[in-house]
C-alpha positions as CSV (number, residue, x, y, z in Angstrom):
1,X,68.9,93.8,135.2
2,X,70.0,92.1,132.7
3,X,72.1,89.3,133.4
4,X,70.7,85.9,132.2
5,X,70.8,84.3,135.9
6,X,69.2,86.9,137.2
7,X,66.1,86.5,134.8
8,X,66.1,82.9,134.9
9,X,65.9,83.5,138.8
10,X,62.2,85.5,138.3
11,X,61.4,88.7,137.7
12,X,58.4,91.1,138.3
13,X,56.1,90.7,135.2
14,X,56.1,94.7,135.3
15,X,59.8,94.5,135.6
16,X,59.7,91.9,132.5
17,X,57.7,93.7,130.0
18,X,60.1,97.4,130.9
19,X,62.8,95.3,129.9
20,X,61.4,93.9,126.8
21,X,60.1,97.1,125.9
22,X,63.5,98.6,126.2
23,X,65.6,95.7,124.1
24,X,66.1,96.6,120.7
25,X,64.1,94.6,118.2
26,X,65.6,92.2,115.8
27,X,65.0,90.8,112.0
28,X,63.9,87.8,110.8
29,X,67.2,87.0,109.2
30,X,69.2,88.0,112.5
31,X,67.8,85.2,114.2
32,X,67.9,81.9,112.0
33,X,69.3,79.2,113.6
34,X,69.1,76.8,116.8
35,X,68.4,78.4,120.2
36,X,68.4,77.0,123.2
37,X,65.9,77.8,125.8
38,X,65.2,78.7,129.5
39,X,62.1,80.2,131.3
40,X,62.0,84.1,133.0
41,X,59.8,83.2,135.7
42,X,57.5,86.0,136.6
43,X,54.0,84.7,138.4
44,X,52.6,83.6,135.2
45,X,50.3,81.0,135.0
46,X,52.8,78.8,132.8
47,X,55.8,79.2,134.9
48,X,58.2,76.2,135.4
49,X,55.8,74.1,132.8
50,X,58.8,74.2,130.1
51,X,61.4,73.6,132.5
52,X,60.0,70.0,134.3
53,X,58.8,69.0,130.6
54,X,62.4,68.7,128.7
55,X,61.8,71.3,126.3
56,X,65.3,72.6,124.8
57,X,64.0,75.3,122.4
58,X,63.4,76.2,119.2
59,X,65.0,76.2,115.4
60,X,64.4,78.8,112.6
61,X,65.5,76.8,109.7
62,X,63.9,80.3,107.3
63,X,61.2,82.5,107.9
64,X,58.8,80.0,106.4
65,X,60.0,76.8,108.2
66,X,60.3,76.4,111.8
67,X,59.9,74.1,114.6
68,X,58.5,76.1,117.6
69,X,59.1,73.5,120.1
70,X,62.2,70.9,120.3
71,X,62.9,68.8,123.1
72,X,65.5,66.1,124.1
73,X,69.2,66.9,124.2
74,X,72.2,68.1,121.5
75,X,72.4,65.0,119.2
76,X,68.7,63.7,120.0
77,X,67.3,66.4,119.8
78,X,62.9,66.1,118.0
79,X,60.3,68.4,116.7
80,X,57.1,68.1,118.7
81,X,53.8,69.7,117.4
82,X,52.5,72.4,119.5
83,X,48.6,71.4,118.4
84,X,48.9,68.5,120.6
85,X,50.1,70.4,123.2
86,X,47.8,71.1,126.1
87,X,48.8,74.8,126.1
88,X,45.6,76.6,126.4
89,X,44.9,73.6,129.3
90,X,48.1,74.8,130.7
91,X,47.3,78.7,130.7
92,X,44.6,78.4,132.3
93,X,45.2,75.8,134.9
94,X,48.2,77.7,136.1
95,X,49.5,76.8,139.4
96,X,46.6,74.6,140.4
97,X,48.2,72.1,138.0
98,X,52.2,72.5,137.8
99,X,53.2,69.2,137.3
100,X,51.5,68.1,133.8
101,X,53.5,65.5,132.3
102,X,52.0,63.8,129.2
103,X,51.5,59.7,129.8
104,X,54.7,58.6,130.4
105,X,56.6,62.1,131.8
106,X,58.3,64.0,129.5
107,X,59.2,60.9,127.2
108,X,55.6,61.1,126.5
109,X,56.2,64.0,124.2
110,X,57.9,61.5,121.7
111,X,54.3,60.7,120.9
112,X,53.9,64.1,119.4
113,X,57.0,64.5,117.3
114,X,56.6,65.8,113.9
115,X,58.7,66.4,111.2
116,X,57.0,69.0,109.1
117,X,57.3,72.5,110.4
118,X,54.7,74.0,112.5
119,X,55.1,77.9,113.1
120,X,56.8,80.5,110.6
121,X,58.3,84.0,111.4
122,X,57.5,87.0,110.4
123,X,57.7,91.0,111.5
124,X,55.6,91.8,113.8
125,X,54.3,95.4,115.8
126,X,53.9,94.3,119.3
127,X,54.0,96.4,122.4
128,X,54.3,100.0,120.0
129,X,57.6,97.7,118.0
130,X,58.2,95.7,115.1
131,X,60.3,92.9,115.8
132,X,60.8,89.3,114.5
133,X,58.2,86.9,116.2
134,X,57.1,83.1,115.6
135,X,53.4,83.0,114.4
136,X,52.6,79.0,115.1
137,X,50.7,77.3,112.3
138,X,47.2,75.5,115.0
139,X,47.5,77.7,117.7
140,X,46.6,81.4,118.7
141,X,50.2,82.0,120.1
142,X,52.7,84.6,118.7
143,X,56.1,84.8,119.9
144,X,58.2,88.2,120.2
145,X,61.6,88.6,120.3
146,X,64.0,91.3,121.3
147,X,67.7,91.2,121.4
148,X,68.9,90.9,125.1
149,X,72.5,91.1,123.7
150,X,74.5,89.3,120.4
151,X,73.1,85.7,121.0
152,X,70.6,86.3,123.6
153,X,66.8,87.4,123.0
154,X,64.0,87.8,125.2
155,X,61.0,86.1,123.8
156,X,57.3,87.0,125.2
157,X,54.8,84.8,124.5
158,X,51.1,86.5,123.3
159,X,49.0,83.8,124.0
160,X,45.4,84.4,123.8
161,X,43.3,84.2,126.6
162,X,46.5,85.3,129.0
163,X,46.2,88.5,130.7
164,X,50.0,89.1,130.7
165,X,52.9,87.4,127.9
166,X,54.5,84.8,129.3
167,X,58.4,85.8,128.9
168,X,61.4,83.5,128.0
169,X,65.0,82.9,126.9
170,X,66.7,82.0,124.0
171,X,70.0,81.3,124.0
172,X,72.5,80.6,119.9
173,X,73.3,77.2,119.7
């Protein structure tokens, strides 16, 4: 299974890290750009957080200069910094608390915008493969990426403290 509406419908975790697993890996250089994102729900504690937040994606300006989490729309689009994101909070609240919104809903994240880059990419052995992944600057999250096709990659989330990565889209601007 991999057809984008599927995965953005849910999938088995077990499911989500075969197909990972499977996807071949990609380079830093391969994935410069902006990329749009979506979630690949799979019973993870995080699930539908990024959705009812606003969060549009991420942009790999180089491998030393990157801004891990954008939000807003095309032609508004602003840099938040993940360090005051309650994403540990998050993890480990799960379901029992679905709904966080920052004061405000997710305009609130506007108090967080930065303009200085807060992650960087490098290559990275993860799951027996090295691939290109998004090490963020404050927090101990790694992101891995695989190529799902030519502008699509499966990104899984390592986040420490989470039993199982938490698996997402990205989409070429």
């Amino acid at each position: 299974m991999t057809d984008l509406a599927d995965l953005q419908a849910g999938i088995d975790v077990d499911r989500a890290e075969e197909l990972f697993d499977s996807l071949a890996s990609v380079t830093v250089e391969e994935i410069l750009g902006r990329w749009h994102g979506s979630e690949v729900p799979t019973g993870h504690p995080m699930d539908g957080l990024l959705e009812v937040s606003g969060w549009y994606g991420k942009e790999f300006a180089d491998a030393d200069h990157v801004h891990p989490l954008l939000f807003g729309t095309p032609g508004s689009l602003y840099a938040v910094n993940p360090k005051l994101m309650p994403l540990g909070t998050l993890n480990r609240l799960g379901p029992r608390f679905p709904r966080w919104m920052p004061p405000g809903g997710a305009a609130g994240f506007r108090l967080a915008r930065t303009r200085k880059h807060r992650a960087r990419l490098r290559e990275v052995r993860f799951r027996g493969t090295v691939s290109a992944a998004m090490v963020y600057d404050d927090l101990p999250i790694i992101d891995h990426f695989h190529r799902l096709d030519e502008n699509t990659l499966l990104g899984a989330m390592d986040l420490r403290g989470s039993q199982r990565p938490y698996f997402f889209l990205l989409e070429r601007d």
